[in-house]
C-alpha positions as CSV (number, residue, x, y, z in Angstrom):
1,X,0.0,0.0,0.0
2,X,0.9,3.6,-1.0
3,X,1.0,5.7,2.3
4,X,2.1,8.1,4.1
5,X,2.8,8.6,8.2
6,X,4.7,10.9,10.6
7,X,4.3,12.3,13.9
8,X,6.7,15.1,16.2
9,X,7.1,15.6,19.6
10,X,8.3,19.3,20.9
11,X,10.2,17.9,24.0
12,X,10.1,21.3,25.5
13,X,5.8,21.0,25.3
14,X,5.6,17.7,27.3
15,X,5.0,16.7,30.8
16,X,7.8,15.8,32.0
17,X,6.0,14.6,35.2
18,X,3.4,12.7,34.2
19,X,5.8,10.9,31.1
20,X,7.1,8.9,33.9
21,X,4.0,7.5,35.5
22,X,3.4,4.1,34.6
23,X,-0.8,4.9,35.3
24,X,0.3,7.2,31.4
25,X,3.0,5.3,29.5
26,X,1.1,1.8,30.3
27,X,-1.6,3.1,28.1
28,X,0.5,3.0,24.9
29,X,3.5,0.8,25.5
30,X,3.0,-2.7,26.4
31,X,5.6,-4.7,28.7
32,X,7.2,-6.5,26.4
33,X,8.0,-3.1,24.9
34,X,9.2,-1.4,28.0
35,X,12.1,-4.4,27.5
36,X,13.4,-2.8,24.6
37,X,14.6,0.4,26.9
38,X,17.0,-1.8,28.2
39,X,18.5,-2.2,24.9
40,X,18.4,1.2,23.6
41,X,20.5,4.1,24.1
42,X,18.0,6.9,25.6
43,X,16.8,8.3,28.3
44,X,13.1,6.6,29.5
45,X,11.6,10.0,29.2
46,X,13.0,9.9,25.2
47,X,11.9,6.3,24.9
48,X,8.4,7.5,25.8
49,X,7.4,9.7,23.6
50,X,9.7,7.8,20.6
51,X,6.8,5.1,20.9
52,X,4.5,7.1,21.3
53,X,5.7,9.1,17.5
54,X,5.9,5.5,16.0
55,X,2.2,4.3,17.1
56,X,1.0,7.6,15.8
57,X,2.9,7.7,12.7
58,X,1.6,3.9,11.8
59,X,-1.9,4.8,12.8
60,X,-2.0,7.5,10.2
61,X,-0.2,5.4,7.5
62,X,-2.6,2.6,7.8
63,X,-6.0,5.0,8.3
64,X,-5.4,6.1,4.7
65,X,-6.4,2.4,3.6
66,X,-8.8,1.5,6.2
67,X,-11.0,4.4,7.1
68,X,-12.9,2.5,10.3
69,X,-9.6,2.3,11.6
70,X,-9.4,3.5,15.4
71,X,-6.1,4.8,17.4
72,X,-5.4,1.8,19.4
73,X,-1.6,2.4,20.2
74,X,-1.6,-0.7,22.9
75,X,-1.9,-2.7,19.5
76,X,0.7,-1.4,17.3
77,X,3.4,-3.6,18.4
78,X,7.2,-2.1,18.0
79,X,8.8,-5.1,17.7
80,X,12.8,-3.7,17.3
81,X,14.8,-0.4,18.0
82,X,18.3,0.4,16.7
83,X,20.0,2.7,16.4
84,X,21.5,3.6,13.2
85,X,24.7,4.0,12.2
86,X,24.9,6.7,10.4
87,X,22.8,9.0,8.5
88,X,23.2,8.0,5.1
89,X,20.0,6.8,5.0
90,X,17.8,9.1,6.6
91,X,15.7,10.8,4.3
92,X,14.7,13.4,6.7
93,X,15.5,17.2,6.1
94,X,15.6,20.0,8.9
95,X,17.6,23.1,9.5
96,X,18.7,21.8,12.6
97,X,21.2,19.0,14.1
98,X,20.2,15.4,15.0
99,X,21.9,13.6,18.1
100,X,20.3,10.2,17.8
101,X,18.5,8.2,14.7
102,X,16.5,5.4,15.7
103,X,15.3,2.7,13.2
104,X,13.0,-0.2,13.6
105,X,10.2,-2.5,13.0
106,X,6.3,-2.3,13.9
107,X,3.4,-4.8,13.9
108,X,-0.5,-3.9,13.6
109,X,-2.7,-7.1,12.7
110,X,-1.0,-8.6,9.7
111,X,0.8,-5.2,8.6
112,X,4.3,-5.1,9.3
113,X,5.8,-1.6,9.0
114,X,9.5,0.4,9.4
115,X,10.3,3.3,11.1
116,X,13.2,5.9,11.3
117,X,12.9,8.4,14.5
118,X,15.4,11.6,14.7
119,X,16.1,13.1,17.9
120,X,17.6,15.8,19.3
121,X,17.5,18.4,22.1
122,X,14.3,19.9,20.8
123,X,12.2,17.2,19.5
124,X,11.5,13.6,18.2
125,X,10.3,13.0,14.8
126,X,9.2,9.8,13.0
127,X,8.5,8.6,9.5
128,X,7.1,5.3,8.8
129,X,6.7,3.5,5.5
130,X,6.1,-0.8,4.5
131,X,9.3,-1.1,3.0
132,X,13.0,-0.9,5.3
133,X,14.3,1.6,2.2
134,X,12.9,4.9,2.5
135,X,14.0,6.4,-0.8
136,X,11.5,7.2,-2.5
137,X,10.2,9.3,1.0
138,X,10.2,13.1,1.6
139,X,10.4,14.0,5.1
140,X,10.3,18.0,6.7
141,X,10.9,19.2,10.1
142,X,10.2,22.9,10.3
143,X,10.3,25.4,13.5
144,X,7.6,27.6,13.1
145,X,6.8,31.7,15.3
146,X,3.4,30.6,16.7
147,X,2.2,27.6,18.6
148,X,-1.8,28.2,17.5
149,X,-3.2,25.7,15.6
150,X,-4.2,27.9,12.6
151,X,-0.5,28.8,12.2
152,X,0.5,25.1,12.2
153,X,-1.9,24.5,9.7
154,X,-1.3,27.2,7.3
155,X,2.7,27.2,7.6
156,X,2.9,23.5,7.0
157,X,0.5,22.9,3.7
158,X,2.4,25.9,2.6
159,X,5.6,23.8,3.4
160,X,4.6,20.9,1.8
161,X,3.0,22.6,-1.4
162,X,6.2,24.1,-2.3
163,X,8.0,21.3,-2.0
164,X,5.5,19.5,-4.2
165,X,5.8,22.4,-6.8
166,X,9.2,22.1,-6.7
167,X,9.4,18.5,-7.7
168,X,6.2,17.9,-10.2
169,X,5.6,20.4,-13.3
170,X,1.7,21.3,-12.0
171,X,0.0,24.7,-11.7
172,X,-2.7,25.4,-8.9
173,X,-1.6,22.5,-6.7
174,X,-3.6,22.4,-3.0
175,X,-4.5,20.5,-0.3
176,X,-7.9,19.3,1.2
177,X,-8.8,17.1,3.8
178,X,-10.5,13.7,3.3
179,X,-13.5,13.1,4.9
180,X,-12.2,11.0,7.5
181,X,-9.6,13.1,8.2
182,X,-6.2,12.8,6.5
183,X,-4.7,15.6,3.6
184,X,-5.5,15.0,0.0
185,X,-3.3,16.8,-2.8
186,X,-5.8,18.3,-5.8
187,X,-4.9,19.5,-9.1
188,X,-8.1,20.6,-10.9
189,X,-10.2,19.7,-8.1
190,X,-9.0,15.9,-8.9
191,X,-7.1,13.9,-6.4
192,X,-3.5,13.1,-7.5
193,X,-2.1,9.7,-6.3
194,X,0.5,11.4,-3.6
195,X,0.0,10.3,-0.3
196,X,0.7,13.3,2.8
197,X,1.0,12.7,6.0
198,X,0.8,16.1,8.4
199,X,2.3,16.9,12.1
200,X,2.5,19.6,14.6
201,X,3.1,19.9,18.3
202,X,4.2,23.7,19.9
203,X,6.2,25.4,17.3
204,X,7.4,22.3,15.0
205,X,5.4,21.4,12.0
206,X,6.2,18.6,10.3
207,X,5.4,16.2,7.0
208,X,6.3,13.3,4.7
209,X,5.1,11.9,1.7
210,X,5.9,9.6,-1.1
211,X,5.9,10.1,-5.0
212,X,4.8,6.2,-6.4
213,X,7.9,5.2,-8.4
């Protein structure tokens, strides 16, 4: 399946409190999950909110294809975390540094998907996709002047749509929302086969998508 999924964290936004409280992580990550800190190079509170990025970046990926889908993060499985040696292979593309790139593999059902997670001081960011190569994926992490959610919105489909205009010869490219909820690209009020996956927390806006080869 053609898809799309991402999801951010601002790590200066969060709760730093309550992320450590079992009665709020054990609502997302399972215990045979919490045994894959012990083999990963973070801090718990980074290990937290790096599942939590995954979960939500597969729940949007696989939504596009099944729209009675419901956010159910206890059953999106992360089966593995690595981290990777390098970043050759990170498709990812931000103005600023990143400390740490995670890599891994997810289970929902039958659908087994991969994901790469930057971090740094500032924030965690994760891009999903079914296949462990993520070449043929675009992936933006932008800081942005306001927190609202209208400037989120607005700064990040301007993002994306000049990106997109940038990379495909089309005039009077824009982007609509589905009716159950994720962003559609439009060219002559037609849908074009480009799957976008949008995310925002605080003052980082972020998104990925994939051009079918």
């Amino acid at each position: 399946m053609i898809s799309a999924g991402n999801d951010i964290v601002a790590l200066n936004a969060i709760d730093k409190r309550r992320t450590n409280l079992p009665a709020f992580y054990s609502k997302f990550i399972t215990p045979s999950e919490l045994t894959l800190y012990n083999e990963s190079d973070i801090s718990f509170q980074n290990f937290v909110w790096l599942l939590w990025s995954v979960k939500e970046s597969v729940y949007k990926y696989l939504k596009r294809g099944d729209g009675d889908l419901v956010f159910s993060p206890s059953r999106i499985k992360i089966q593995q975390i690595d981290v990777a040696d390098g970043f050759s292979n990170c498709p990812l593309q931000t103005d600023e540094s990143i400390d740490l790139l995670y890599s891994g593999q997810t289970l929902f059902s039958s659908d087994q998907l991969y994901f790469q997670s930057s971090i740094n001081k500032n924030f965690i960011a994760t891009v999903v996709n079914d296949d462990a190569g993520f070449e043929q994926i675009y992936w933006v992490v932008k800081l942005i002047d306001k927190p609202d959610h209208a400037s989120q919105s607005k700064a990040v489909r301007l993002f994306v749509l000049d990106k997109l205009n940038s990379l495909i010869i089309e005039d009077d490219l824009w982007i609509n929302k589905h009716p159950i909820g994720y962003p559609i690209l439009l060219h002559n009020n037609q849908q074009i086969d480009i799957p976008i996956s949008f995310a925002h927390h605080d003052r980082y806006v972020s998104y990925s998508f994939q051009i079918p080869k």
